[in-house]
C-alpha positions as CSV (number, residue, x, y, z in Angstrom):
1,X,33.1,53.8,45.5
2,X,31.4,51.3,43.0
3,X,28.5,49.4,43.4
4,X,28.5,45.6,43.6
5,X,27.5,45.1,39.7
6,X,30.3,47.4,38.7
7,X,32.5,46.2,41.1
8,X,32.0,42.5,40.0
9,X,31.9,43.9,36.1
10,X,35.2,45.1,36.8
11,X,36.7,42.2,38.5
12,X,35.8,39.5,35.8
13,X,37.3,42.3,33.1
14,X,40.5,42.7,34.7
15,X,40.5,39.2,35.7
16,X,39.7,38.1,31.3
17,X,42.2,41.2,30.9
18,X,45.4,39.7,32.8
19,X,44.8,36.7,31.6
20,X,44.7,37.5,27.9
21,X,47.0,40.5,27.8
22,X,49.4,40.4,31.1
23,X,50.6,43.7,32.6
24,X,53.1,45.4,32.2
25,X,51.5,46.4,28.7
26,X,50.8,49.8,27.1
27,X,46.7,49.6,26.0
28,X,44.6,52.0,24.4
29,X,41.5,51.9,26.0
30,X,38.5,53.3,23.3
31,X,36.5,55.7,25.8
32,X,37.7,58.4,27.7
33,X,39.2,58.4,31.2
34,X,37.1,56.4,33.4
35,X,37.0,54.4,36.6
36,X,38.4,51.2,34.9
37,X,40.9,53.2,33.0
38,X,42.4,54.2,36.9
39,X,42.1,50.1,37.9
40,X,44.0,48.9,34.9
41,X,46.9,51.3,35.8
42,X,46.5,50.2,39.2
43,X,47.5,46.6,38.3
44,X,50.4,47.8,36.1
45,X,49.2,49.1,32.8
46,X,49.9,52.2,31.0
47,X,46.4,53.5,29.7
48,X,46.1,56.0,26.8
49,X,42.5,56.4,26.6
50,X,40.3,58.3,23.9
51,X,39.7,61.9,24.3
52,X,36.0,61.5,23.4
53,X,36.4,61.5,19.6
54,X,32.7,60.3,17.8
55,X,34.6,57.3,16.7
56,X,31.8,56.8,14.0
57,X,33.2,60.1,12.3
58,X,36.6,59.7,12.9
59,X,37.8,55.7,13.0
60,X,40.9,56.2,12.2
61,X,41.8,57.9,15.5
62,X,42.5,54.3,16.7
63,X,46.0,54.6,14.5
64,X,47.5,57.5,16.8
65,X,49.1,55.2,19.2
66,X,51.3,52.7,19.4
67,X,50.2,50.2,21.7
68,X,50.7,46.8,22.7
69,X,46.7,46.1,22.8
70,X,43.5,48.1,22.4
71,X,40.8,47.9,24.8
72,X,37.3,48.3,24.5
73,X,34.8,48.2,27.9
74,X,31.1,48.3,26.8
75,X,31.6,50.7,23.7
76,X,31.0,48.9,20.6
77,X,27.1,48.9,21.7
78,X,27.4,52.7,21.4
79,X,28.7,53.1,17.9
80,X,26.6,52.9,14.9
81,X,29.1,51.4,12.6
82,X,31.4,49.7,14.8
83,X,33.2,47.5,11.8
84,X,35.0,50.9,11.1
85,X,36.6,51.4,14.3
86,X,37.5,47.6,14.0
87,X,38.8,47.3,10.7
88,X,41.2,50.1,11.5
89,X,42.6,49.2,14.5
90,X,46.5,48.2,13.7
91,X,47.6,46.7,17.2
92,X,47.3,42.7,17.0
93,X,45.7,42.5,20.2
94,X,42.0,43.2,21.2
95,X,40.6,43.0,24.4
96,X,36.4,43.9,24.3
97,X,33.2,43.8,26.5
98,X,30.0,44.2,25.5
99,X,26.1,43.8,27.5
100,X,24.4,41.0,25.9
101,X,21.0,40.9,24.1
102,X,18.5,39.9,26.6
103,X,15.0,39.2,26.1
104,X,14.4,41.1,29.4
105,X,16.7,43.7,28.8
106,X,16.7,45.8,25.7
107,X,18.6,48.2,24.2
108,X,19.5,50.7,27.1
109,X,19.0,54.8,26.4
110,X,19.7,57.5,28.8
111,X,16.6,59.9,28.8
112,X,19.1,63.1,29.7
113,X,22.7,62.2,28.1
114,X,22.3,62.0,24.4
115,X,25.7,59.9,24.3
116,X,24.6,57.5,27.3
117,X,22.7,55.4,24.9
118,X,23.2,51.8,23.0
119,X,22.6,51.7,19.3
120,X,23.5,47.6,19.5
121,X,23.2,45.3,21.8
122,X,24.3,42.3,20.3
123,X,24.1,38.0,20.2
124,X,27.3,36.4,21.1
125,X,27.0,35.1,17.5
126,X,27.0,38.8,16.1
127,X,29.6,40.3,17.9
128,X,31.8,37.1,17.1
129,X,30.7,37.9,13.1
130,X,31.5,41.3,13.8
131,X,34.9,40.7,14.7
132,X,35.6,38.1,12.0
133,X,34.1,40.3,9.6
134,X,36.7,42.9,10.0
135,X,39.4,40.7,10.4
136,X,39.8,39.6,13.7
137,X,40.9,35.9,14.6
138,X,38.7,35.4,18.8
139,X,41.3,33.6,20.8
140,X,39.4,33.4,24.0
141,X,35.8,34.0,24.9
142,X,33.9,34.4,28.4
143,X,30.5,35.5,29.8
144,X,29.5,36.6,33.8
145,X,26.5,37.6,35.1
146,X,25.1,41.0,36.5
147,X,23.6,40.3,39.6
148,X,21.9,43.4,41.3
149,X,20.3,43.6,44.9
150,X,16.8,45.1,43.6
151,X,14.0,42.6,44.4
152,X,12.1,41.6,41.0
153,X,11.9,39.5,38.1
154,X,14.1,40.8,36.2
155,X,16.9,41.0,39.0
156,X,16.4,37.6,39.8
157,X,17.4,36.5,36.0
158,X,20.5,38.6,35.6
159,X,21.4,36.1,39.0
160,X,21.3,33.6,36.5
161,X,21.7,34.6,32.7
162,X,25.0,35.7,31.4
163,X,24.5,39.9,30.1
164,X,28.3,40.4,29.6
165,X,30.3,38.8,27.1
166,X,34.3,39.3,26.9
167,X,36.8,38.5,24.1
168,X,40.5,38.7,23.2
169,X,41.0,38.8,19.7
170,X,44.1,39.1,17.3
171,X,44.6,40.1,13.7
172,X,47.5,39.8,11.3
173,X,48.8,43.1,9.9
174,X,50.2,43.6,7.1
């Protein structure tokens, strides 16, 4: 079972995801097999995920598939040089999550999983300069909250302040 921030997290993605990309459609998702991976093929999508490749090291393992869209839920924040994995994408369609940069919540590292960690957490304004950068055209754009039940300062804001930003992109290729 999730708990209510994934939960919600996962009902504003699918919710961006249909609406951008309907099912039924054939999506890499960058990341390997994980919870969302098993929601998406519940609501009608076939899911080829990543096997768990450093994507940094080897971009163009985004080219082995031929999809209808790519997917990517809260990874880019994890990759050093995302603008690789971008820039060789060859699908037209992008579909991408990231956790905001929050003044009260920084850059997130796992003490005891040495991949559980964000190198980026970017602006709005960045990722969308990321994505233009490496050739993507946003079509669509949308932010939610992450409310938690913990009693604090901090929880109270994430009521309030948008911490995940979604977009659908496309691209021309040649």
């Amino acid at each position: 079972m999730y708990n209510i921030p994934h939960l919600k997290r996962y009902e504003h993605t699918l919710a961006f995801l249909k609406k951008v990309v309907p099912s039924p459609a054939t999506v890499l998702d960058l990341g390997t097999r994980n919870p969302f991976s098993e929601i998406m093929e519940q609501n009608g999508y076939i899911v080829i995920n990543t096997e768990g490749e450093d994507l940094d090291l080897l971009p163009e393992i985004v080219k082995k598939h031929k999809v209808d869209a790519v997917t990517a839920f809260e990874i880019f924040e994890h990759l050093l040089a995302p603008l690789n994995v971008l820039r060789e994408i060859e699908t037209t369609k992008l579909v991408t999550t990231i956790p905001l940069d929050l003044w009260f919540a920084k850059a997130y590292r796992s003490k005891t999983d040495m991949w559980d960690r964000h190198y980026h957490e970017f602006e709005d304004w960045q990722f969308d300069w990321l994505l233009e950068k490496s050739g993507w055209q946003i079509q669509e754009k949308e932010k939610w909250t992450s409310p938690t039940t913990k009693i604090g300062f901090r929880p109270i804001l994430r009521k309030f302040i948008p911490r995940y930003y979604a977009v659908y992109a496309e691209k021309n290729i040649k």
